[in-house]
N, C-alpha and C positions, 0 to 999 in steps of 0.2 A: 507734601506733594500737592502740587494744584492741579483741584478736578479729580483728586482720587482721596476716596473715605480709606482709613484707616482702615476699617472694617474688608475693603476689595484689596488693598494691598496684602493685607495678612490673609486672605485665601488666595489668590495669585502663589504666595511663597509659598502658601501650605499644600498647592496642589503639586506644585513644582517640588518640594520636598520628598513628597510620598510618593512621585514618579522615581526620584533618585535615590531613595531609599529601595525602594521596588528593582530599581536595574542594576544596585550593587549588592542587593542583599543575597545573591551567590559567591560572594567573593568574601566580603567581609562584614563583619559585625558592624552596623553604626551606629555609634556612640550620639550621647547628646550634646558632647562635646563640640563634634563635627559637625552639626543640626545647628548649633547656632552658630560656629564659624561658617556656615558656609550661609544661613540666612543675613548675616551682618555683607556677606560678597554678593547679592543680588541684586542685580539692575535690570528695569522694567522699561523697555522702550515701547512707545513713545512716552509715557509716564513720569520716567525721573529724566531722562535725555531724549532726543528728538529722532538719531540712529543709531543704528547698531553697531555701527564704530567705534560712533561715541563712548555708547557703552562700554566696549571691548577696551576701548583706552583708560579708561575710568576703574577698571578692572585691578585688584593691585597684580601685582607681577607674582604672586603665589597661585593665581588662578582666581574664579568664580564664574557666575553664573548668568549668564544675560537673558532674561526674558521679553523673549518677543510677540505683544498685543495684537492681535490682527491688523491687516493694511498691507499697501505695496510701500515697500524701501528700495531706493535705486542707491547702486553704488559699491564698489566692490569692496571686499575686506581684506584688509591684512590682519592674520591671527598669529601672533608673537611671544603668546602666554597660553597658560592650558585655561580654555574658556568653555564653557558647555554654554551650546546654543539652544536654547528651548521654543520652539513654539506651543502658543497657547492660543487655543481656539477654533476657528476657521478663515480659511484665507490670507495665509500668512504667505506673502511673496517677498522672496527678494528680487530683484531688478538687477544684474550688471550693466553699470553705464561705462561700458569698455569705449565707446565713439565719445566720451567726454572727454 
């Protein structure tokens, strides 16, 4: 990744893991199996792609996890695949550019 230490990539996943562990651990047991399938499905915008489209599309079609870095993103989404939208941080805006 350019402009991102391995070190802030692997807590980004790691805090975004323990959120998702935390909101399914009423439901079901998670495995570490699922821990690292689902860390190999995480996309970090603006970090690995530039929007959260991007991202979305990048996604394979089993689902995964788009994480989004603080910033405004203009543009609307089609979501097509079971994606979970993370924000992380503060001031994570999205923008509809519906007059585009």
């Amino acid at each position: 990744l350019e402009g991102c230490s391995a070190a802030h990539r692997g807590e980004v996943i790691g805090t975004l893991l323990r959120s998702f562990q935390q909101s399914i651990r009423h439901r079901r047991q998670f495995s570490s199996t699922m821990a690292k399938q689902l860390s190999a499905s995480v996309i970090i915008v603006p970090e690995d792609v530039p929007s959260i489209q991007q991202a979305i599309d990048a996604t394979p079609s089993t689902g995964g996890v788009v994480v989004v870095l603080a910033g405004a993103y203009y543009g609307s989404l089609i979501v097509d695949k079971p994606v979970a939208i993370e924000g992380v941080g503060h001031d994570v805006e999205i923008v509809a550019d519906d007059d585009k």
